[in-house]
C-alpha positions as CSV (number, residue, x, y, z in Angstrom):
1,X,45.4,-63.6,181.6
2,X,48.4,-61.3,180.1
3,X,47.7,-58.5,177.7
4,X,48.4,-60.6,174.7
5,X,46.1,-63.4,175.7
6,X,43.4,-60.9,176.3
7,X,44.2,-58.8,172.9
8,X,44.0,-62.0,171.1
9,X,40.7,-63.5,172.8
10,X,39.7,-59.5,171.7
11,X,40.1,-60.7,168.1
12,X,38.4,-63.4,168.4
13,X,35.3,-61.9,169.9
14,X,35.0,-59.5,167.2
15,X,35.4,-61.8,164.4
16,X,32.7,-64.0,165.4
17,X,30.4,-60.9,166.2
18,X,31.1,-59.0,162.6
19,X,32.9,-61.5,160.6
20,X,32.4,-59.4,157.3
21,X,33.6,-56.0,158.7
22,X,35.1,-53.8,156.4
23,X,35.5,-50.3,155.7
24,X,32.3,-48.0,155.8
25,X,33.7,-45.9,152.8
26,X,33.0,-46.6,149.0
27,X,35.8,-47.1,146.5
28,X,37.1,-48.5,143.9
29,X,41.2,-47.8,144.4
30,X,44.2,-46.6,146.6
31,X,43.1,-43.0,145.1
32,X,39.3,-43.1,145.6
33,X,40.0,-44.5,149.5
34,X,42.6,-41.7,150.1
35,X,40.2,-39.2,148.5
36,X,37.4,-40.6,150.4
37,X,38.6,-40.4,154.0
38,X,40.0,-37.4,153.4
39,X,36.9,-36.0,153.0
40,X,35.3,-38.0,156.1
41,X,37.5,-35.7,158.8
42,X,34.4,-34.4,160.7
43,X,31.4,-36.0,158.4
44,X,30.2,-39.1,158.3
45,X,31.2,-42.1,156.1
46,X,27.4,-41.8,154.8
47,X,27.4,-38.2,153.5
48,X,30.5,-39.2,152.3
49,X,29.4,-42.0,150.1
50,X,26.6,-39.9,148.8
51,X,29.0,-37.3,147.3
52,X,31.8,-39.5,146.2
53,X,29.8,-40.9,143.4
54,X,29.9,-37.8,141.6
55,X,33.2,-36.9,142.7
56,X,34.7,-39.9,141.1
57,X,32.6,-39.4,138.3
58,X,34.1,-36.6,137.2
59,X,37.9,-37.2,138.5
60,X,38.4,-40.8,139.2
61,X,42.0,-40.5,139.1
62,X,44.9,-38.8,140.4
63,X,45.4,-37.2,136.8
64,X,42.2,-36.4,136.4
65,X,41.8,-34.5,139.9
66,X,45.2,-32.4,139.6
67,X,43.8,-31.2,136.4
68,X,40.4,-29.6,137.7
69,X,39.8,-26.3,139.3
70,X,39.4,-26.4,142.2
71,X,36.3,-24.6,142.6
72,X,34.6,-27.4,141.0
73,X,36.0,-29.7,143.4
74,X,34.4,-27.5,146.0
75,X,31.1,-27.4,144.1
76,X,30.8,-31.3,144.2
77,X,31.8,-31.9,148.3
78,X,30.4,-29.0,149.8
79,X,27.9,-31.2,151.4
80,X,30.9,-32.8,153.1
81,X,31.9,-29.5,155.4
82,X,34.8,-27.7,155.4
83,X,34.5,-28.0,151.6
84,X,37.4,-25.3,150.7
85,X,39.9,-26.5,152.5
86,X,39.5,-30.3,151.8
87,X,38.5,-29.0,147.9
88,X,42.4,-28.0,147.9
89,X,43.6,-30.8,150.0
90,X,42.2,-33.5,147.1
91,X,44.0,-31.0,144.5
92,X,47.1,-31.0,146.0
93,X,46.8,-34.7,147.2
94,X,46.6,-35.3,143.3
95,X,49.0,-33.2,141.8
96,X,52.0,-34.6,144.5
97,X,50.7,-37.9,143.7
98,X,51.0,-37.3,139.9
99,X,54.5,-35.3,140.3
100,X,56.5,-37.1,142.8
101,X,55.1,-40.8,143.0
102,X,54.1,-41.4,138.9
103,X,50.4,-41.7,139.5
104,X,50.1,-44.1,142.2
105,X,49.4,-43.8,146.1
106,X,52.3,-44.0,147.3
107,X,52.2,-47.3,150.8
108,X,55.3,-46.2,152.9
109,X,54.0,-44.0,156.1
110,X,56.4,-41.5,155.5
111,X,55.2,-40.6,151.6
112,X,51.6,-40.9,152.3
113,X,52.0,-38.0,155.5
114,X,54.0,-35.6,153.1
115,X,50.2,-35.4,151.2
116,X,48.2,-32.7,151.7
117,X,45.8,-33.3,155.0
118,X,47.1,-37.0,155.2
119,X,47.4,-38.1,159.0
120,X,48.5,-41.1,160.3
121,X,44.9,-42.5,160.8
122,X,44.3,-41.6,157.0
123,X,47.5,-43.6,156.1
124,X,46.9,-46.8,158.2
125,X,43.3,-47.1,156.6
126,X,45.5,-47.3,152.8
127,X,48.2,-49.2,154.1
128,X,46.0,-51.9,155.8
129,X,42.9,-52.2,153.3
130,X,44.8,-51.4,150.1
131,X,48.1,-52.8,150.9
132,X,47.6,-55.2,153.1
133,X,50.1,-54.3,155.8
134,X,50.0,-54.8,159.6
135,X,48.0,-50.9,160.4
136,X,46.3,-49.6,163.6
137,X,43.5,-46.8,162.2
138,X,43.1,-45.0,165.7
139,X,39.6,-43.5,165.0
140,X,37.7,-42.2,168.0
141,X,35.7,-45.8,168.4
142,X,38.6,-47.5,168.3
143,X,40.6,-45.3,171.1
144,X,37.5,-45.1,173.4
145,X,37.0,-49.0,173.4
146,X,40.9,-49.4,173.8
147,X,40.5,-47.3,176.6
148,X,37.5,-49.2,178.3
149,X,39.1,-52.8,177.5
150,X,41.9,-51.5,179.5
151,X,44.8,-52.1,176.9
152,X,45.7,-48.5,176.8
153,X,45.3,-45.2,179.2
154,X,45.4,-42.6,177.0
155,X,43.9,-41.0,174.3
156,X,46.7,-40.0,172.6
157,X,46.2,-41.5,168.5
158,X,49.8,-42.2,168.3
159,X,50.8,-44.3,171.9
160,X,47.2,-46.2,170.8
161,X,48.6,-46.9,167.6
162,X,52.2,-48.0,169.0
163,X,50.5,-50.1,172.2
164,X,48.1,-51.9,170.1
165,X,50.6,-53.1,167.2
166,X,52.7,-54.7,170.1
167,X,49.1,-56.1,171.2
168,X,47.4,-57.3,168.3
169,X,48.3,-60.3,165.7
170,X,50.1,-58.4,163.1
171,X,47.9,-60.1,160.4
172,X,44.6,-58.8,162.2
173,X,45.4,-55.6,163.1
174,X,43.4,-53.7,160.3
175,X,40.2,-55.8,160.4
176,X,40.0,-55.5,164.1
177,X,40.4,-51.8,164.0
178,X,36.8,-51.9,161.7
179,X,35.0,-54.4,163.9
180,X,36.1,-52.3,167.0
181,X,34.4,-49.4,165.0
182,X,31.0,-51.3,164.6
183,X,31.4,-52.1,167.9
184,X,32.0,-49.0,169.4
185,X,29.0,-47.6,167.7
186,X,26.5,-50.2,168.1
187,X,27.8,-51.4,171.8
188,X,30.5,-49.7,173.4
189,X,29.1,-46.5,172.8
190,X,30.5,-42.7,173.7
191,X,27.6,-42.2,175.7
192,X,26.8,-45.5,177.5
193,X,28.7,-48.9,177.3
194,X,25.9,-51.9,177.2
195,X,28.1,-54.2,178.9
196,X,25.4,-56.6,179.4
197,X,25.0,-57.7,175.5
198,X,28.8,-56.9,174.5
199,X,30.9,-59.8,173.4
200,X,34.1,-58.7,174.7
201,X,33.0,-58.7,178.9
202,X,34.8,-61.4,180.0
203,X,38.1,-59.9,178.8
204,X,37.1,-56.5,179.8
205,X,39.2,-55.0,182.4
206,X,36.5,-52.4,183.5
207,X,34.1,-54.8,183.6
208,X,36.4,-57.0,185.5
209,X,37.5,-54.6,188.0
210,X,33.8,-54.2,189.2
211,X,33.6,-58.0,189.8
């Protein structure tokens, strides 16, 4: 079985096993998504959804957020960690967004990593789930099951990125980088990897190799 044939069976796996997989944060827009996973670097999706509310409350738009100080940006995601510096990240993110692309997010790679503590990672989750463009969001679930499938060698976000869009149905891409998520938390875990119940042994090259 080639790479391809086994990327694709991959795909299918992953459907069947999560067939409504989609992204962990809450949000209503391109803006409240970028805000949002900025602020999930190093804190979970669920204390991020438990601030954003709030958040969004007060500034649910790019106008609105370029506008406010940022100390009261601070005050309403310091739960989040590393409040100060994402607090002027999301003010910054805002006020380019306002200045430079007339209010709205901005889908080319290029524009979204000229904002303010925007990685590649950050930009594939908006480009995929908001603009519906072929996106690889190389999260550390993602790398570490790319790793153990044996489709990739490296941890390296960016040759993950590159190997799996040359792997992966274009038109798939996005939603199997947030099943491979569930599934590296639930199965395919950092600490152990419960081959036994995972869906994906059969094309697994680490599980083949011990055949």
């Amino acid at each position: 079985m080639t790479e391809k044939e086994r990327a694709k069976k991959a795909v299918e796996f992953l459907k069947q096993e999560y067939p409504d997989a989609i992204c962990s944060l809450n949000y209503t827009d391109a803006f409240q998504l970028l805000i949002a996973t900025r602020l999930s670097a190093q804190c979970t999706d669920a204390r991020v959804n438990l601030v954003t509310p709030e958040l969004f409350r007060n500034y649910p738009t790019a106008e609105k957020m370029s506008q406010a100080p940022v100390e009261k940006i601070e005050e309403l995601i310091k739960t989040c960690g590393l409040y100060k510096t994402k607090a002027k990240d999301l003010k910054e993110i805002a006020t380019r967004i306002m200045s430079v692309y007339g209010g709205k997010v901005p889908k080319e790679m290029d524009d979204l990593l000229t904002l303010s503590g925007v990685g590649r990672k950050t930009a594939n989750l908006v480009r995929g789930d908001i603009f519906g463009l072929p996106a690889i969001v190389c999260d550390t679930h993602f790398i570490r099951l790319c790793n153990r499938l044996g489709f990739v060698s490296t941890k390296d976000p960016l040759k993950v990125e590159q190997k799996m869009l040359k792997l992966l149905p274009l038109s798939q891409s996005n939603n199997f980088c947030h099943r491979a998520v569930l599934h590296g938390r639930a199965v395919c875990t950092a600490r152990q990897a419960f081959c036994e119940k995972c869906v994906l042994k059969e094309i697994c090259k680490k599980k083949l190799e011990k055949k």
